[in-house]
N, C-alpha and C positions, 0 to 999 in steps of 0.2 A: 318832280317836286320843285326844281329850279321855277320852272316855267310858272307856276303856281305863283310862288312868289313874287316874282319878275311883274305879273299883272297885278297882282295885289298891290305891290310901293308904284305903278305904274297909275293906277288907278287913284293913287291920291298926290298926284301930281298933272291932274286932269287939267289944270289952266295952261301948263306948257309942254306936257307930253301926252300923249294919245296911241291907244293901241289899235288898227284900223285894220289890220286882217290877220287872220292867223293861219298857220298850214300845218297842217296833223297827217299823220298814218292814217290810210285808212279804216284800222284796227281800232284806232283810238274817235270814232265819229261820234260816241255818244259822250263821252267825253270833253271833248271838243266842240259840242253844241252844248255842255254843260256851260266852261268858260266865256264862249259867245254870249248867252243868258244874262251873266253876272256882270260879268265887265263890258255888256254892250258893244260887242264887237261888229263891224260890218260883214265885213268877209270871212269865210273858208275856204280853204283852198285843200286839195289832194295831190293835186300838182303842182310839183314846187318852181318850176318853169314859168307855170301860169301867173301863179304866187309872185314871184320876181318882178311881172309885169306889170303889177299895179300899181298905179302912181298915188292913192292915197297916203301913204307913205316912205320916207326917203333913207330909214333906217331899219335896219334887220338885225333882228336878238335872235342868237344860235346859240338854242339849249341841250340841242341832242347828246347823244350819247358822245364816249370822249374822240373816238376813232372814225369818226364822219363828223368833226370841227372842219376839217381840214377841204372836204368835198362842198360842204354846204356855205362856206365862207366864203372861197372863191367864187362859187356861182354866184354867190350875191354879189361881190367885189364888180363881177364881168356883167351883171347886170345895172352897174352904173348904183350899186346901194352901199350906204356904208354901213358898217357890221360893227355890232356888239357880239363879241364871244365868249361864251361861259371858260371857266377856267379848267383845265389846262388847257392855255390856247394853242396849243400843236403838239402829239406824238413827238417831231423831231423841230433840231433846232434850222436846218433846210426847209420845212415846210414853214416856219412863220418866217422866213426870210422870204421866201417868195412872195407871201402873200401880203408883207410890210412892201418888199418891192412895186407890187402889183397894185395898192393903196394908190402909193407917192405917183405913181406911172399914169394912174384914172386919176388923181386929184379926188381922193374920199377918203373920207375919216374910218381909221379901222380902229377897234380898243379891245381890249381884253376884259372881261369882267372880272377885277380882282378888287375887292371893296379896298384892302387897308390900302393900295398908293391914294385914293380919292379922299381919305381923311385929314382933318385939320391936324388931328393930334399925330399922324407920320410925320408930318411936315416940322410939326414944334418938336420933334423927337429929333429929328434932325439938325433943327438949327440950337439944338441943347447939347449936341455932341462934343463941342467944342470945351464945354462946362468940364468934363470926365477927366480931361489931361488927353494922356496918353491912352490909347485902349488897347485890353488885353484880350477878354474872354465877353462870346454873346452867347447865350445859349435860350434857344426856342422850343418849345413843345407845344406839340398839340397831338392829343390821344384821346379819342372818342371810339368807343366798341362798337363796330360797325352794326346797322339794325340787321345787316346783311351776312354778318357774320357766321350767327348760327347755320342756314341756310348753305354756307359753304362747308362748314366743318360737316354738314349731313352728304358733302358730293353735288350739291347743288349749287352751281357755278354761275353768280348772275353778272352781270357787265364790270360792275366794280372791282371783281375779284378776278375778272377773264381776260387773260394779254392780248386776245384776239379784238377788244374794246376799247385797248388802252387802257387797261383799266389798273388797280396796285396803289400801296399808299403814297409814295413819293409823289406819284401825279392827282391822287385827289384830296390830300389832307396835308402831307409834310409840304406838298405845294406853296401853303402860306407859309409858312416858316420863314424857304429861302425867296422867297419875294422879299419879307420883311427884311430880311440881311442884305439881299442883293441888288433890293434898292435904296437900299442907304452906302453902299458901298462897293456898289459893282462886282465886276467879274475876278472870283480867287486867285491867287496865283496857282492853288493846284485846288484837290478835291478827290475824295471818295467816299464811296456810299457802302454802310454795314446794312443789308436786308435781313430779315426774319422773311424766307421764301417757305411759302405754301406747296403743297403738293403738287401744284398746275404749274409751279414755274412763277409764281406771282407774289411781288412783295406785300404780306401784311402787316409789315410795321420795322420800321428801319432807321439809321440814324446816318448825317450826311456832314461830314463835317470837312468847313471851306477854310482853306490857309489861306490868311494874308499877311502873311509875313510875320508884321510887327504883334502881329491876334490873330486868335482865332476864332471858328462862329462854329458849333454843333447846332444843327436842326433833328428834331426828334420827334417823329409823328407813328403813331397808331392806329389802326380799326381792327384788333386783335383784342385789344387791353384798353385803360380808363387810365387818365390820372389828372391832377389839377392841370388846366393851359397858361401859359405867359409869355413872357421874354425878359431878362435881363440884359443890358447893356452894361459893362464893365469897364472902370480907368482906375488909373488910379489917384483920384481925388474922389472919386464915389462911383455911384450907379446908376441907371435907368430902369425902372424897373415898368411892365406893361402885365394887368392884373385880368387878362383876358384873352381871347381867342387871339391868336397872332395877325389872325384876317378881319379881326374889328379894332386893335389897338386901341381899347377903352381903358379906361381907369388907369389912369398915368401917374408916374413918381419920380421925382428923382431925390437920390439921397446923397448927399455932399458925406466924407467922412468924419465921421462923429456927430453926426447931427441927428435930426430927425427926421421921416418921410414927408418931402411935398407935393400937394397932389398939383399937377402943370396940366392936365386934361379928361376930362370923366367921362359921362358916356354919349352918345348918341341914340337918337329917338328912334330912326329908321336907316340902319348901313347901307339898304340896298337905291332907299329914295336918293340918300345923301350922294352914291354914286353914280344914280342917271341924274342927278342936277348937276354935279360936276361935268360929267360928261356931254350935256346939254350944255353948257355953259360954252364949252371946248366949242363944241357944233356951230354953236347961233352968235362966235367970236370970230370963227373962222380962222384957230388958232392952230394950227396945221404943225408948227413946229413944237408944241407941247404935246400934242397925241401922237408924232412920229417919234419923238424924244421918251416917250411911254416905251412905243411897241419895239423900241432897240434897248430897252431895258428887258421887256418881254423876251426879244430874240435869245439875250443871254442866258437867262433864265432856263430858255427851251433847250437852247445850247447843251448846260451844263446839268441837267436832268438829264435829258437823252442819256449823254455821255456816261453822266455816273451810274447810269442802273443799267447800261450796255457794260460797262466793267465788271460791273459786279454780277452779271449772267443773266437778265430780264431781258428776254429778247420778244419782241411783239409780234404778232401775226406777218408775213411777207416781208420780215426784215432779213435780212443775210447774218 
């Protein structure tokens, strides 16, 4: 489904970005000659060695499943390509070290695909912090009832829901949340994670809440259950409030106390164009210290995931 979309905002940013090959399963060939068709792709590739080799393009978007991020990134990495990776960009907070390492060491842009750092309104969210005073309490949700859900609750276990994939809420939903916290504020001074664990061992909806000290942040995600998405931000001179997905940070507010709601940033037309033109921007600037200063935002991120859902008994295929 990623992928789908990835070509579609790809496709209309056709004056400065370009899709020039693609590499599929072989399982997936009619499929894959479906995309070719639409978005005018040159190549196919089944081998992804081969795939690597092509010099019509100098960037590689890794959609795969979550638990082969980590194999297909590097190869790309060692293949002199810089990589866009869907999000969660690593199982563990060791493996996107490496592979940040392995970046700076070849001189290639690595990134994460996580739309809200790539937003105007993060940024004005940020330089609005200082507005709040002191702050106390941030709390994020995002609970969307997985399409994949039923499907599980019948024994039918598909990637999302299988630790052998990396799969569980923490790493494909509550994901946004502590990005939005933890890039506005870096790494907690502690952390732990309450799961709602599934019969496979696997979180379907959990809550993660990071101390810093002076506040604190609850991240709260689902694909068990539904309910409205946002984020508040808390001081005490007022609030931040964000009236939308934690990973599109649309519809912005802030309210001083006693006053009344201002809107500081609405919505965007396309989250996903808006974050390969950022990204493009990084590339074609050759701004090297802004996309490494990302992916050791990422590292922590990877870090304190890992950590906290190894705490709390989620343990993945060939972990110890």
């Amino acid at each position: 489904m990623i992928v789908h979309m990835a070509l579609k905002s790809i496709a209309k940013m056709e004056s400065d970005v370009q899709c020039t090959a693609l590499w599929h399963r072989e399982a997936d060939q009619n499929n894959a000659e479906e995309l070719q068709k639409e978005y005018g792709i040159q190549k196919l590739y089944t081998d992804f060695d081969g795939f690597l080799k092509d010099d019509t393009f100098d960037t590689a978007y890794v959609g795969v499943i979550n638990s082969l991020h980590y194999e297909y990134t590097k190869k790309a990495l060692l293949a002199g390509k810089n990589v866009i990776c869907e999000k969660p960009f690593m199982p563990s907070g060791k493996e996107a070290q490496e592979l940040l390492d392995l970046a700076k060491e070849k001189n290639l842009f690595l990134f994460e695909a996580i739309m809200l750092r790539y937003t105007d309104n993060y940024e004005l969210i940020r330089s609005m912090l200082p507005e709040l005073g002191d702050l106390k309490m941030i709390q994020c949700n995002y609970s969307q009832y997985s399409s994949r859900y039923d499907s599980y609750l019948a024994r039918t276990v598909l990637p999302a829901f299988d630790p052998k994939f990396a799969g569980g809420c923490i790493y494909d939903i509550n994901i946004y949340c502590i990005h939005f916290v933890m890039g506005l504020f870096g790494k907690p001074k502690s952390y732990q994670y309450f799961p709602n664990v599934g019969y496979n061992g696997i979180d379907t909806s959990g809550i993660l809440i990071l101390d810093y000290g002076t506040f604190k942040a609850v991240c709260t995600g689902a694909k068990d259950s539904n309910s409205k998405p946002g984020c508040m931000i808390q001081g005490v001179k007022g609030y931040i409030h964000v009236d939308s997905m934690p990973g599109q940070v649309e519809n912005v507010s802030i309210v001083y106390n006693k006053t009344e709601p201002k809107t500081i940033g609405g919505h965007c037309e396309d989250m996903m164009v808006n974050e390969f033109t950022k990204i493009n921007e990084i590339v074609n600037t050759r701004n090297f210290e802004k996309c490494y200063q990302y992916m050791e935002q990422t590292v922590e991120v990877m870090e304190t995931v890992e950590k906290a859902r190894r705490t709390a008994g989620i343990i993945f295929e060939n972990e110890y």
